[in-house]
C-alpha positions in Angstrom: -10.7 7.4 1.5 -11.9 10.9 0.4 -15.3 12.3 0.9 -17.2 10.8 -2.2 -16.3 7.6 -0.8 -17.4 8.2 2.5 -20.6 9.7 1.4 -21.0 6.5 -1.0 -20.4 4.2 1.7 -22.9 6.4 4.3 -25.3 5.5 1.6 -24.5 1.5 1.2 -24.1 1.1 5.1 -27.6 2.6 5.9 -29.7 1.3 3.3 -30.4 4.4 1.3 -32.1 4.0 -2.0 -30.6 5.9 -4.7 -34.0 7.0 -6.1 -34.3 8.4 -2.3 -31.6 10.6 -2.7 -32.9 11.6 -6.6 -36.3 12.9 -5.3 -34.6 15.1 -2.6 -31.7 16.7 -4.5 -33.3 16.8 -7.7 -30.6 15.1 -9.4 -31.2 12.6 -11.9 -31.0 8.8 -11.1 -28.5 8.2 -13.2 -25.9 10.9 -12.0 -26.8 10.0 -8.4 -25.9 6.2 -9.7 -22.7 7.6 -11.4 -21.6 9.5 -8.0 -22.1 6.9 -5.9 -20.8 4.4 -7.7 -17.5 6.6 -8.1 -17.9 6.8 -12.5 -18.6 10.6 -12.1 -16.9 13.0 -9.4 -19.0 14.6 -7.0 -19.0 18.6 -7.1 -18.7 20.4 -4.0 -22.2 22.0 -5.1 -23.6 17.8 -5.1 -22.8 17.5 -1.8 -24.2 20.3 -0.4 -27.0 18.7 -1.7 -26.3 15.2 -1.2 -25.9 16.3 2.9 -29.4 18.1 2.9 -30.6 15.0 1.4 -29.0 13.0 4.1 -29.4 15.4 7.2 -25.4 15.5 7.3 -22.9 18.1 7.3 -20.2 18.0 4.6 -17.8 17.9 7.9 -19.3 14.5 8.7 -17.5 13.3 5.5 -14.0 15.2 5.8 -11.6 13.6 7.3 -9.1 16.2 8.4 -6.1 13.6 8.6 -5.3 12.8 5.0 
């Protein structure tokens, strides 16, 4: 699983609207849609924002062992 996955599933498992995410990264709805549902890849600049968003760290999502 790599890191746009995990932060997508983060997402599904806790119940976090998309819109949510939207307002506090000031993405649009339809590029957070396209990110979390794995159509668009996620810059390294989107998760910054996505973990501010989330009060995460981008380590959170990083899995050393693959």
């Amino acid at each position: 699983m790599n890191v746009q996955e995990r932060v997508a599933e983060y997402v599904q498992n806790n119940g976090i609207m998309q819109k949510f995410i939207a307002e506090k990264t000031g993405l649009s709805a339809v590029k957070v849609s396209n990110i979390l549902n794995l159509n668009q890849k996620m810059t390294a600049d989107e998760l910054e924002l996505f973990c501010k968003a989330l009060r995460k760290e981008p380590n959170d999502f990083i899995s050393i062992e693959e």
